[in-house]
C-alpha positions in Angstrom: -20.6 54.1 -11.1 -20.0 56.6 -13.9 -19.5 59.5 -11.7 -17.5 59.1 -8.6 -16.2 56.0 -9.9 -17.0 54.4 -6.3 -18.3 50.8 -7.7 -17.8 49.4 -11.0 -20.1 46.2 -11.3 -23.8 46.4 -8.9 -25.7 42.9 -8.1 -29.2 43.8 -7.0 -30.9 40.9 -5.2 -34.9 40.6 -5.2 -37.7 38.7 -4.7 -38.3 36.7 -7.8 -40.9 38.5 -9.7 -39.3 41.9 -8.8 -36.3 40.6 -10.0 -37.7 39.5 -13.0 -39.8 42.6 -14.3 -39.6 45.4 -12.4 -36.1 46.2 -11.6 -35.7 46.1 -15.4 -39.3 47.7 -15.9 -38.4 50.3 -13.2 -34.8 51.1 -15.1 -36.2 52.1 -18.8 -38.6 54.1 -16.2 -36.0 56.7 -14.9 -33.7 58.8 -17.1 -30.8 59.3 -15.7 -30.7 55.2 -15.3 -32.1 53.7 -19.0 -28.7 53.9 -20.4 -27.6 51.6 -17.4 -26.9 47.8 -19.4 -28.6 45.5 -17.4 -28.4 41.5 -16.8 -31.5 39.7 -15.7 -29.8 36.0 -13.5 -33.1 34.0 -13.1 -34.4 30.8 -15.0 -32.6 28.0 -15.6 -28.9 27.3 -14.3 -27.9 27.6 -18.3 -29.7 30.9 -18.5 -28.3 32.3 -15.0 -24.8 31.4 -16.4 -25.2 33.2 -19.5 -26.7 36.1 -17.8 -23.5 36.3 -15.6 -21.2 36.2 -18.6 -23.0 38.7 -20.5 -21.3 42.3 -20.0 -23.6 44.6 -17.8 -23.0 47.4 -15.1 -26.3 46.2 -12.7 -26.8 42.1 -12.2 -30.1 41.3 -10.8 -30.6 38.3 -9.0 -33.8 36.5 -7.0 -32.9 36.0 -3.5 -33.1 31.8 -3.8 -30.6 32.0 -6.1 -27.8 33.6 -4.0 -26.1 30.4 -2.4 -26.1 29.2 -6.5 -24.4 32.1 -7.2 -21.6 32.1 -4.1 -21.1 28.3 -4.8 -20.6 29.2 -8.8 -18.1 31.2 -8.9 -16.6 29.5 -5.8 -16.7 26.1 -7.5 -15.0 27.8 -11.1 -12.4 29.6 -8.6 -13.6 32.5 -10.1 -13.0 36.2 -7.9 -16.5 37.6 -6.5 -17.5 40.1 -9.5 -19.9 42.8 -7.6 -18.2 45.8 -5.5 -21.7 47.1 -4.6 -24.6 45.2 -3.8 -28.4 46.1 -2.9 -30.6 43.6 -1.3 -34.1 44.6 -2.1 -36.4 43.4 1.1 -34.0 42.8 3.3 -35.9 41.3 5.8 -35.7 38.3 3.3 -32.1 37.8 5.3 -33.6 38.7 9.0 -32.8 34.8 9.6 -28.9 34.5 10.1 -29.8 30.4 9.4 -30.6 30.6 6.0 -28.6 29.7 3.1 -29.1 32.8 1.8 -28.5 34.9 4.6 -25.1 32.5 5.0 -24.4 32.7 1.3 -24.1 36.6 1.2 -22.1 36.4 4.8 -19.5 34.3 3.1 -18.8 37.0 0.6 -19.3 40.2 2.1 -15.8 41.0 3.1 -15.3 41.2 -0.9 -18.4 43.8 -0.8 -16.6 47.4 -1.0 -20.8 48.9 -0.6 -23.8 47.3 0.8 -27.4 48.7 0.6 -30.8 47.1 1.8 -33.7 48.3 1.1 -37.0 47.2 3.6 -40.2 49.0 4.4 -40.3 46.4 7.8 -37.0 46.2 9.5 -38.2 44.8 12.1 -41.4 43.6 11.3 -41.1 40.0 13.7 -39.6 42.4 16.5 -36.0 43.3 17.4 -34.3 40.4 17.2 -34.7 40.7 12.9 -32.3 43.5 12.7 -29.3 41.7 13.7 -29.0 39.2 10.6 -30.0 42.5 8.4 -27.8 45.2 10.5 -24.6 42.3 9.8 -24.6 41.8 6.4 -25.0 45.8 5.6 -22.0 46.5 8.1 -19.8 43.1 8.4 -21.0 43.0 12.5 -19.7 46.4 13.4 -22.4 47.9 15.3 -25.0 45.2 16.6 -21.6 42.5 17.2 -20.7 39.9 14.9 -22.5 37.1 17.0 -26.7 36.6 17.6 -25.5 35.3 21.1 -23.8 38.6 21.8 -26.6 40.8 20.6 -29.3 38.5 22.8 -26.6 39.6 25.8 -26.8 42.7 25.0 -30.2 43.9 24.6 -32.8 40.6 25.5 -33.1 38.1 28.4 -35.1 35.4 28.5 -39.6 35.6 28.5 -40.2 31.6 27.8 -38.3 28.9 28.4 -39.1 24.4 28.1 -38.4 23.7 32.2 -36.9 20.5 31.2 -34.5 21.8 28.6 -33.5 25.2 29.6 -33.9 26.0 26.0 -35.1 29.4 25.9 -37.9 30.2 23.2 -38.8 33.8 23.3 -36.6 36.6 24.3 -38.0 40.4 25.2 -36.1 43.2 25.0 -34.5 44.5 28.2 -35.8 48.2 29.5 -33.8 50.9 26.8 -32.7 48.2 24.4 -34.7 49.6 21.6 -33.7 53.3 21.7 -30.2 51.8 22.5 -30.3 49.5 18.8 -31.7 52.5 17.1 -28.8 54.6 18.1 -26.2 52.2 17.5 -27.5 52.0 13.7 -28.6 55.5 13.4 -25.6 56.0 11.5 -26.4 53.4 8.5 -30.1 54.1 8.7 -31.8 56.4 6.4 -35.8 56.6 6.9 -38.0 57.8 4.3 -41.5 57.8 4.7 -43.4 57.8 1.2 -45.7 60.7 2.6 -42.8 62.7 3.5 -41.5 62.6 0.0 -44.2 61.8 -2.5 -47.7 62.7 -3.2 -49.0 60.0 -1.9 -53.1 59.5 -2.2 -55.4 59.3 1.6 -55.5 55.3 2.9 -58.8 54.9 4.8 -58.7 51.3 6.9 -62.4 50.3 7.4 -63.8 47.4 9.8 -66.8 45.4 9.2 -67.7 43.2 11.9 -69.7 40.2 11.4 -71.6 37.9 13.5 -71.8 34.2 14.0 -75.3 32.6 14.0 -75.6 30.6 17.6 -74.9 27.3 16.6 -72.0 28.6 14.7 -70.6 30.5 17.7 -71.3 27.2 20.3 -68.7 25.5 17.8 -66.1 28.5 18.1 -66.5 28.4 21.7 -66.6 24.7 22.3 -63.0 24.8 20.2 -61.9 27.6 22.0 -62.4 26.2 25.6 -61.9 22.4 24.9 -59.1 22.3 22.2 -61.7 20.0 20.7 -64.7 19.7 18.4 -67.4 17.4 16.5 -68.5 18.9 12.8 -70.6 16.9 10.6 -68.8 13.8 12.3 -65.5 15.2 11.7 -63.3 15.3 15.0 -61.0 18.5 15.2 -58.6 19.1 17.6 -55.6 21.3 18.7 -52.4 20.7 20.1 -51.7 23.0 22.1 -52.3 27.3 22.0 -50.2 27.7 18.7 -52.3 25.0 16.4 -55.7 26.5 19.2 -54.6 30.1 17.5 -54.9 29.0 13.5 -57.7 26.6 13.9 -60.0 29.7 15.5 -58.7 32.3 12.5 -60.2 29.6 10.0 -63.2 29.1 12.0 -63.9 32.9 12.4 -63.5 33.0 8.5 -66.2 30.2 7.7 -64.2 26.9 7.4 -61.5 24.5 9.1 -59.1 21.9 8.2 -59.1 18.7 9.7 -56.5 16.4 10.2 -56.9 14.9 6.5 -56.8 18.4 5.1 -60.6 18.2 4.7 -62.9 21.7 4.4 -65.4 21.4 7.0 -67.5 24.8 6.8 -68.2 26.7 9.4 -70.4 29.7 8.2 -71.0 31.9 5.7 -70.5 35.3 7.3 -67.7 36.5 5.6 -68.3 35.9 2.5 -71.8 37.5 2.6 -70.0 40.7 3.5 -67.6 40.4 0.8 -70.7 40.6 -1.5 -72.0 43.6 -0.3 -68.2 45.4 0.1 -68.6 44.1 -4.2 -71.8 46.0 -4.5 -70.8 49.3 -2.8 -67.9 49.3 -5.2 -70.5 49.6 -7.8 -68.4 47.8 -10.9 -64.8 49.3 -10.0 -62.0 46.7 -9.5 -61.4 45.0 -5.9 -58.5 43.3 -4.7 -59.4 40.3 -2.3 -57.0 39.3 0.0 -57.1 35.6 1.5 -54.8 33.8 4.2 -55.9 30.0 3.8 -56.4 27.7 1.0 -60.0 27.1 1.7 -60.4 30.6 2.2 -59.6 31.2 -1.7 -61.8 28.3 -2.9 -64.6 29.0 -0.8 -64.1 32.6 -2.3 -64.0 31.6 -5.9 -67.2 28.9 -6.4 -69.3 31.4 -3.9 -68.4 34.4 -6.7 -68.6 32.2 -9.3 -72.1 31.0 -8.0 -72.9 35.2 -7.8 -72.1 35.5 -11.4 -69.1 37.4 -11.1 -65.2 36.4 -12.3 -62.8 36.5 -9.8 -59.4 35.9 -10.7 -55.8 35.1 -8.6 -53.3 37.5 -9.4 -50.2 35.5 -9.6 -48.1 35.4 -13.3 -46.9 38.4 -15.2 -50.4 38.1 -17.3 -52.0 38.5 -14.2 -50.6 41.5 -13.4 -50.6 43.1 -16.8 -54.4 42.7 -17.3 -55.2 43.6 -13.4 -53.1 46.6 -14.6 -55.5 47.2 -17.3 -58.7 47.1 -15.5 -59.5 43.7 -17.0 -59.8 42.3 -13.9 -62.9 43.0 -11.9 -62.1 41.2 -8.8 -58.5 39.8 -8.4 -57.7 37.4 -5.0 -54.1 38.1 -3.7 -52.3 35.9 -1.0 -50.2 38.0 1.0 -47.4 35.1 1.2 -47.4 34.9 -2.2 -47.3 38.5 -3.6 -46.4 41.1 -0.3 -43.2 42.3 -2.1 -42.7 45.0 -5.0 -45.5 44.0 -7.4 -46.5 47.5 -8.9 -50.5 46.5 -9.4 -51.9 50.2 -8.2 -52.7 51.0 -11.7 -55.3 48.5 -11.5 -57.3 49.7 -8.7 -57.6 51.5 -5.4 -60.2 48.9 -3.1 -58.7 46.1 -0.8 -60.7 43.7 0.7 -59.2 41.9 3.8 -61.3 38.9 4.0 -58.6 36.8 6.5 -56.9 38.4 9.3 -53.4 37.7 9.4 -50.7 38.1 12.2 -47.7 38.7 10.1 -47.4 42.8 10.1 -45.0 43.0 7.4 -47.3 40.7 5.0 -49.8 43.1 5.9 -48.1 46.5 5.3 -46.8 45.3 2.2 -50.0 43.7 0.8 -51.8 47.4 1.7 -48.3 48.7 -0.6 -49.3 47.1 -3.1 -51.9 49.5 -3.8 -51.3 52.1 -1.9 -48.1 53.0 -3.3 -46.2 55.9 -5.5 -48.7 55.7 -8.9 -51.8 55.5 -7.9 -54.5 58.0 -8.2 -57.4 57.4 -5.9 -57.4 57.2 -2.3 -57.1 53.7 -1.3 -59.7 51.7 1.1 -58.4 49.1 3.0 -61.7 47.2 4.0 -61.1 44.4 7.3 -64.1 41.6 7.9 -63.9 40.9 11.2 -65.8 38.3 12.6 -67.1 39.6 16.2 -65.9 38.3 19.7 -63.2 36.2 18.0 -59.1 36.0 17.8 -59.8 37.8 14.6 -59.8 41.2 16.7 -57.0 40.0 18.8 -55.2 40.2 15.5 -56.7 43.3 14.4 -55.9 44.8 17.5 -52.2 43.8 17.6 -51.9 44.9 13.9 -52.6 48.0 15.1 -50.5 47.9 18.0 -47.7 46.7 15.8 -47.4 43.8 18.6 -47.3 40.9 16.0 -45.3 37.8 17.0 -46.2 34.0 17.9 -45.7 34.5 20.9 -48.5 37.4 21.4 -50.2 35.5 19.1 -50.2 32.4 21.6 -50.7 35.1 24.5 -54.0 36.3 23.1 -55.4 33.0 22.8 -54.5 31.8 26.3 -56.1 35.0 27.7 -59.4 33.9 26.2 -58.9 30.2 27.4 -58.7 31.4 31.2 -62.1 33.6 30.8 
């Protein structure tokens, strides 16, 4: 901008909160960019309009916000503003049907420089990197059509026999090594222990075990698609709903149809009190997957004497930061992008499995991340002989879609 000359007015597009605080936060950070004027678009439509109109060299905007802004200036016949723009997590556009994703298509011819940032490309498989891999180079490389690119590099692993609608696509033999090379030229990949001094990250697994009448439930539900608690009838679809309905029995509880708790079993969250005492009064991050998963969480600690906490606002963060926070619970869908909470603490507590791999490689980020001091435990309750190592296992593997999701659980139905 003031060197080359290249671009002369930069919209940066993030999450929310990252939008928010720290892009800005991250700016009076670095010294050869604090002198950069910088406009903050979020809040109300008043506030966003002022923020456009105010004179800045970096705009930063929160990614629901982007069709608002296309349509603005589109509805005020006003030109498109930003020569360079930089889409921080851009696998928040891996779905070419989203307004967003469509928004930023309609105006990228008028982008002279486009940069997205992503620590999971492809973290829901191949298929993501053609909406990403379009919008940073107009179609050039990967084809300007989804149907083109399936062509090219899938065919067809699931299909509805009475539709012919296919629902899951593999990728033919090569077609990875073939996608890499065709973007190799637009890709740069920078792992944060090439570059930084980044602390040791220990994953640990604790295994836990289901009484017997607990585990005759879990199997009953796992080989009829069907079980009686307390009077309550639960049931299941088909493999998909099967799949969900085990991971909340394996962590203690279930919905049923009305949204009710029924509980399960306690294992977990007698593990989650010893993981507590071992870390001997320093802070631990909890992280949950469902709803009755955080309030079982809270009354049990509540009940232990302890003061667990969500770490959601900007207060949140800023006391967490602080070491005001003793134990802090963290929902990966919530807060897996760019909140910079290592200062708080360096133990993470996995008390859900989930499937989604980049919700769980940015969730470990969040602690383990440029900043932080101590090496960082990653601990995993796992209840034994259930889909809760399936998804462990596949986690591992990388190997996390629905589909192997579904595939796990129908291997265990034909035992």
């Amino acid at each position: 901008m003031f060197d080359s000359f290249e671009v002369s007015k930069v919209l940066v597009i993030a999450p929310l909160r990252v939008a928010k605080t720290v892009w800005p936060e991250e700016r009076d950070n670095w010294e050869h960019a604090n002198f950069l004027r910088m406009s903050v678009m979020v809040g109300t439509a008043k506030q966003r309009e002022a923020a456009l109109r105010a004179p800045a060299d970096v705009y930063v905007i929160n990614r629901e916000n982007v069709k608002w802004l296309v349509d603005f200036l589109g509805k005020n016949r006003t030109a498109w503003p930003f020569d360079m723009v930089v889409v921080d997590e851009l696998s928040s556009f891996k779905n070419h049907q989203s307004q967003r994703w469509k928004a930023l298509r309609k105006v990228r011819p008028q982008i002279k420089r486009m940069v997205g940032l992503t620590g999971t490309p492809a973290g829901g498989g191949l298929m993501d990197l053609w909406a990403e891999t379009c919008l940073i180079d107009n179609g050039r490389r990967l084809g300007r059509f989804i149907g083109r690119y399936r062509e090219a590099y899938f065919k067809a692993a699931g299909m509805n026999p009475y539709t012919g609608v296919v629902y899951n696509y593999i990728p033919l033999p090569g077609a990875e090594e073939a996608i890499y090379d065709r973007i190799s030229d637009i890709s740069v990949s920078m792992k944060a222990l090439d570059y930084l001094d980044m602390p040791e990250f220990i994953p640990v697994v604790h295994k836990v075990e289901m009484e017997p009448a607990e585990r005759t439930l879990y199997e009953e539900m796992k080989k009829e698609l069907l079980v009686t608690v307390d009077g309550e009838e639960i049931d299941a679809a088909n493999a998909a709903v099967l799949s969900g309905k085990l991971l909340q029995m394996a962590n203690g509880a279930v919905y049923t149809e009305d949204r009710e708790i029924i509980p399960i079993h306690s294992q977990k969250l007698l593990m989650l009190d010893d993981l507590i005492e071992q870390a001997n009064g320093q802070n631990v991050l909890v992280a949950y997957w469902y709803q009755h998963d955080h309030s079982r969480i809270m009354d049990h600690l509540s009940e232990q004497g302890h003061k667990p906490r969500d770490i959601r606002t900007d207060a949140d963060i800023s006391d967490w930061n602080a070491g005001k926070i003793q134990i802090g619970l963290i929902s990966p869908a919530s807060a897996g992008h760019g909140l910079n909470i290592q200062r708080g603490g360096h133990i993470l507590i996995w008390f859900s499995m989930i499937w989604s791999l980049e919700m769980y490689q940015q969730t470990n980020a969040r602690l383990w991340r440029q900043g932080q001091k101590e090496v960082v435990t990653a601990h995993h309750i796992v209840c034994r002989d259930t889909v809760d190592e399936d998804v462990l296992s596949a986690l591992r593997s990388k190997d996390t879609t629905q589909q192997n999701l579904i595939a796990a659980v129908k291997a265990h139905l034909t035992i």
